[in-house]
KOLNU-733942 format. One record per residue (C-alpha): residue in one letter; x, y, z. Coordinates in steps of 0.02 Angstrom, whole numbers, plus 50000, padded with zeros to 5 digits. Layout:
<sites>
AXYZ;...
</sites>
This chain:
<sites>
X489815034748526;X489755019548659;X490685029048776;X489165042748810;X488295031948922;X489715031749048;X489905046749172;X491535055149131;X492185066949270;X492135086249190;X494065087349192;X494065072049065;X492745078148947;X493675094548922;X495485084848915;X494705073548779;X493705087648682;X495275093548629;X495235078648497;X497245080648431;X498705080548543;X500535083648516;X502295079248616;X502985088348734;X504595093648703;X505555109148801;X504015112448900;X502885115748738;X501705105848652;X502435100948472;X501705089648331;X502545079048215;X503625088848080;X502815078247919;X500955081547998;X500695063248044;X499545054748182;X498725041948245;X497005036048332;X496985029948507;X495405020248568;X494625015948702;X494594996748709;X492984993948787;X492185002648646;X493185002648501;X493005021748490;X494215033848453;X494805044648611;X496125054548525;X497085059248356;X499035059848429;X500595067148348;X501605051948259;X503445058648313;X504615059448170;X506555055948183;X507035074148173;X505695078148335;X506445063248433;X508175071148392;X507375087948422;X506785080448611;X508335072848645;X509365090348611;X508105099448722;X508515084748872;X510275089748840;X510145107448832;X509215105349003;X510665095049084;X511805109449016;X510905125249040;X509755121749177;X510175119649351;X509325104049375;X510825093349404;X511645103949514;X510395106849638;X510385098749812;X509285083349836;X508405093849934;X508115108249798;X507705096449675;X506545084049785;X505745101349837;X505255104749633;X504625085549620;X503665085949782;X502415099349707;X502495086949531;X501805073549646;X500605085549739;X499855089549577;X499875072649515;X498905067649694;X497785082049650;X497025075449488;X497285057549523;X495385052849499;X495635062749323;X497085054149285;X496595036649336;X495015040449216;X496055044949057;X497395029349103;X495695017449122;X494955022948959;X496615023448862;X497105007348911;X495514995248960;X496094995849129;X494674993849263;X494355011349348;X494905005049525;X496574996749454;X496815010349356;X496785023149505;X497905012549601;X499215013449458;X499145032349479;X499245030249657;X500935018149623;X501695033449504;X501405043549676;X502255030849785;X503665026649668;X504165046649642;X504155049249851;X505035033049869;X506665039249743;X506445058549789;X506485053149983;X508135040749939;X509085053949863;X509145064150007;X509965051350117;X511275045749996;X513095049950003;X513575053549840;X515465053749895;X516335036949949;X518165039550043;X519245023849969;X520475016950080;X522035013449979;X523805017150045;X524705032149973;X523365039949916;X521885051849927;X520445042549852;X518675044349833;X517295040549680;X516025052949652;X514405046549576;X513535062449477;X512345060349343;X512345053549171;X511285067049081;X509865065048960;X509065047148978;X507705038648851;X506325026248887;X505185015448803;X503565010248892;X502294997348849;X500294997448857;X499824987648999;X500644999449129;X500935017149059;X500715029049219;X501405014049339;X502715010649218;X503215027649186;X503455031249385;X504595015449395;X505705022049252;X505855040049271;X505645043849455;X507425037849498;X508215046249346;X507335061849398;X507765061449575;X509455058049523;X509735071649415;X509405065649246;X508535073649091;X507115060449010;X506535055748839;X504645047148861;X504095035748720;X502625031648790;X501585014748678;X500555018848547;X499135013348622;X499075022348778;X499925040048771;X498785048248847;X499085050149037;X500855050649019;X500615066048921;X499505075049049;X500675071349170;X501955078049079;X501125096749071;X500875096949252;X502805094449266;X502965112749168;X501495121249316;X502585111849451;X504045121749411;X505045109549335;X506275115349202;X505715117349008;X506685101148928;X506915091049098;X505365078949045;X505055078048849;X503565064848802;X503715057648596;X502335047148579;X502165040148401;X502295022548333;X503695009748387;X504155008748218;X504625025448196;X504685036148354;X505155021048456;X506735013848337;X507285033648326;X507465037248511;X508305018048540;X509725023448420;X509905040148461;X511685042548503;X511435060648614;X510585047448741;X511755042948921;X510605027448986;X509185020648873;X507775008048983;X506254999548857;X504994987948921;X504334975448824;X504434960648701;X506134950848687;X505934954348504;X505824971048493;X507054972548647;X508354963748541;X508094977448417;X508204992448549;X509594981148620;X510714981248466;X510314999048425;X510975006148596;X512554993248574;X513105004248428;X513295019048541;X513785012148677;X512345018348766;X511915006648947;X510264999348933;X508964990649031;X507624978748967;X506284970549040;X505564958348897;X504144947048985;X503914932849051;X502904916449072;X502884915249264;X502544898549370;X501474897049519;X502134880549584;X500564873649693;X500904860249838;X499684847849923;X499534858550073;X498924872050038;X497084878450054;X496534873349881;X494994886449868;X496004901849929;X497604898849826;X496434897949672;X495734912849714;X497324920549712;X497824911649554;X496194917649454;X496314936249523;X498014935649450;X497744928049264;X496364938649263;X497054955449314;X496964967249167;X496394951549080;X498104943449084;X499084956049008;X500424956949140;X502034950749092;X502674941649273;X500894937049312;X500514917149325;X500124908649179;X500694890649184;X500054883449351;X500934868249423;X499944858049548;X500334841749666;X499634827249570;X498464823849714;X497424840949725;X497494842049533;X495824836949503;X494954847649651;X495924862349584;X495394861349417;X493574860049473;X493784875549587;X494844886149439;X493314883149318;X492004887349428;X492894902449474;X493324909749319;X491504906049244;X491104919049374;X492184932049325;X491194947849265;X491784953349110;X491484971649057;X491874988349007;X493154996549115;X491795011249184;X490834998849239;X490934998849429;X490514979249462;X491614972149317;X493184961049375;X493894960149190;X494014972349055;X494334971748885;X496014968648813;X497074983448732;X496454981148555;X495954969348404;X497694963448368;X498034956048543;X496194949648555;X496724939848399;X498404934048455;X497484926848617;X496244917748505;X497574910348409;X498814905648546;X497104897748611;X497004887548448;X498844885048444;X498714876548575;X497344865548522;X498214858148375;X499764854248471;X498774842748575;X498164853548739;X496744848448828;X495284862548855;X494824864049018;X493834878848983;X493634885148809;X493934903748839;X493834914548684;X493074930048608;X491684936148686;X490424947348592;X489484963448687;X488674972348569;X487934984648652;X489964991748702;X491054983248546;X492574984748595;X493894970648625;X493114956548745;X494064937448784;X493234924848897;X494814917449024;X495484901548957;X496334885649042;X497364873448932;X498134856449009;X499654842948941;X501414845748890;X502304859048945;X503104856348785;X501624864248694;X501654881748617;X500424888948733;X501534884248885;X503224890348803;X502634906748725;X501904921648805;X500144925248774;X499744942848858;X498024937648899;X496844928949031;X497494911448982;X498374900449109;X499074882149059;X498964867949200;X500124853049233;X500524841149370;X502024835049445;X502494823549578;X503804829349699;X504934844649737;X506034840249603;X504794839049484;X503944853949516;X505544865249515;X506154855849345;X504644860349269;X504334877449328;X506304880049259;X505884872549083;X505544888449005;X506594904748913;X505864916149017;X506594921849190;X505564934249257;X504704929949419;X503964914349495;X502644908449643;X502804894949774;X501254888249859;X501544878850007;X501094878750201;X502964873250222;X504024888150221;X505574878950233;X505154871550074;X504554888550009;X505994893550019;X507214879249946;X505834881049788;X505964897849778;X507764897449772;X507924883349647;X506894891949513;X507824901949388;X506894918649387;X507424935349448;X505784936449566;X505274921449668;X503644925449789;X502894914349916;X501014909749928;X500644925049831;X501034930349639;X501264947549566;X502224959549722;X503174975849710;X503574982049871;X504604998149853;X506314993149915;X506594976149829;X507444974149679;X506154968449510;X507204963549357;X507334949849235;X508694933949199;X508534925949033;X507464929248898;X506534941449021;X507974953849052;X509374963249076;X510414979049150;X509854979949314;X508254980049388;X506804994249469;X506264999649623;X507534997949748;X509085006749796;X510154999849682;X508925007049516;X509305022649592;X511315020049563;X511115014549359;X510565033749362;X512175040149431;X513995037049337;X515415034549452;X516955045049439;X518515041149539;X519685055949597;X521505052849667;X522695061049737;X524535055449770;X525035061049943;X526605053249993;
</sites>
């Protein structure tokens, strides 16, 4: 086993010895009625970390009663902000306790480098205090002023809620969906990705030894197929959130339509960084490279189609392929790596192939990219790729999920914001440019939910992150407003004259 010669911390040698882990629904540990599991591996290896529970229908159903039975029998929705911020304070303490463990089991799950990985757990942190410190400043009462009448809406919670979470995020991810729910009063239904259950159901048993309530946070991990499909159309669900690809979030889309059940998707994207003349050339490719290459690409608003001034194209090019011949490519332990491995051998081999896609449509190769062999680790290695021409081209329209960025040039502002719009997506967008008056006019003119200036890739707590387009819908995360989708508003009147 590969993964021997790295230096696990004690706490994560006796979490992984266990070998088979279940869901938790109601506060206990269950496996899957028919007996079924699956492998999860470490990607840097290739070996097997864990044998987890494949949730049947019947145990999503059975998870989604016990959220329900919660919102019923429990106090947990009636309890002050205070009461309940009190309960998810000493969640978060916990959670701050074992963080190093934690980030450990999220960087071997996933392929995450160790230091990104622990500042993902340190996001879950943030993101929890952030909603838990919001709902105890907000009125959940609003006095209407309408003649005639006593008026007021009332804004309570919905009651058991379901999400969907993908790979490349699960402990960040999981924070961003559930902490407002929670804080607001909501039961949850985890489905964490196939690939990477593994944090989010350690995280999940230290919610029983904080003292939250048995069926408050249930965690079904199991394939998409099957767990994933049976928790989208469940109809006992209030609010349903998935995170994903715009295929399968058509599916969970559709399935929540039948019931009439809200949802919120967040499907991708295949973000711009829109590059001006005036910029410094070496530092903004600096930026640009740490950002394709951050968990090796597989960020959905992260840059991949750079758009440069005609007259630094040349000089930037040089600089990008210098600089990501550099990058130090590794296993996620590793302390000097500055890209890991990717999440397993089907998206190494949809990288490769969007690489060769490409190709055949006519891209030029900047830099050739592709699989790169360690065989003293195995595991799931790709070299970063650049790809030049018409935006046109598959590898420009589609999104990859890897370290592969596709380069163009353009001419003026108009150009630059008509290409950076020709695309499905409309997720979130970069502006280089020493101008900030014309940061901002770009900015505004591309058609993205996200626009950032001469940086790519923010999330400040506080500001709204959704998705327009093929990249979204329902509302975004992280701000104040995320925090309302988990509270239904009631109106109450009373005729007085």
């Amino acid at each position: 086993m590969a993964l021997e010669k790295f230096q696990l911390l004690p706490e994560v040698r006796d979490f992984l010895a266990k070998k088979r882990f279940g869901g938790v629904i109601g506060g206990q540990e269950v496996f899957a009625s028919n007996g079924e599991t699956f492998h999860t591996r470490d990607p840097g290896t290739g070996d097997v970390l864990a044998e987890v529970a494949n949730m049947q229908p019947d145990d999503v159903d059975q998870a989604v009663q016990a959220a329900a039975k919660a919102f019923r029998q429990t106090n947990w929705p009636n309890l002050t902000a205070h009461e309940r911020g009190a309960i998810l304070h000493r969640w978060v303490d916990l959670v701050e306790s074992k963080k190093r463990i934690i980030a450990q089991i999220e960087s071997l799950d996933c392929g995450k480098i160790y230091r990104q990985a622990e500042a993902d757990v340190q996001n879950f942190i943030d993101t929890m205090r952030y909603f838990i410190e919001m709902s105890l400043h907000i009125e959940r009462r609003a006095v209407l002023a309408v003649p005639h009448y006593e008026a007021y809406s009332y804004r309570a919670p919905w009651g058991p809620c379901g999400f969907i979470f993908p790979w490349n995020f699960p402990i960040l991810l999981v924070g961003w969906g559930i902490a407002p729910a929670l804080a607001a009063g909501n039961t949850v239904v985890i489905k964490p990705a196939e690939d990477t259950p593994l944090s989010t159901l350690f995280v999940a048993h230290l919610a029983k030894e904080a003292g939250i309530p048995d069926g408050v946070v249930n965690v079904v991990p199991g394939l998409g197929e099957v767990t994933g499909a049976a928790l989208a159309r469940h109809p006992g669900l209030r609010r349903m959130s998935f995170t994903g690809s715009p295929e399968v979030g058509r599916l969970v889309g559709e399935a929540c339509a039948r019931n009439l059940v809200p949802v919120k998707l967040e499907l991708g994207g295949k973000g711009a960084a829109v590059v001006f003349d005036d910029v410094d050339v070496s530092a903004t490719v600096e930026k640009l490279v740490q950002a394709v290459t951050f968990h090796c690409g597989q960020v959905c608003c992260t840059a991949t189609r750079w758009i440069i001034q005609k007259t630094i194209y040349d000089r930037f090019v040089s600089e990008a392929v210098k600089r990501l011949q550099e990058i130090r490519i590794g296993h996620e332990l590793e302390p000097r790596v500055q890209m890991g491995p990717v999440v397993n051998e089907k998206q190494k081999k949809r990288i490769l192939s969007y690489i060769e896609r490409g190709r055949a449509e006519g891209a030029e190769v900047i830099l050739e990219g592709g699989e790169l062999e360690l065989p003293e680790l195995g595991g799931f290695f790709v070299k970063p790729a650049l790809l030049a021409g018409s935006l046109k081209n598959v590898a420009a329209q589609e999104e990859i999920f890897g370290p592969v960025a596709y380069l163009t040039s353009f001419s003026d502002e108009a150009d630059a914001i008509e290409k950076a719009n020709d695309t499905e997506y409309g997720l979130a967008n970069s502006v280089w440019t020493a101008d900030l008056q014309r940061a901002r006019r770009v900015a505004e003119a591309m058609e993205a939910a996200n626009s950032w200036i001469n940086a790519h890739n923010l999330f400040p707590h506080g500001v709204p992150y959704a998705g327009i387009k093929k990249s979204g819908l329902g509302g975004g995360v992280l701000s104040e407003q995320t925090y309302f989708d988990y509270l239904r508003s009631t109106s109450v009147v009373r005729p007085v004259s």
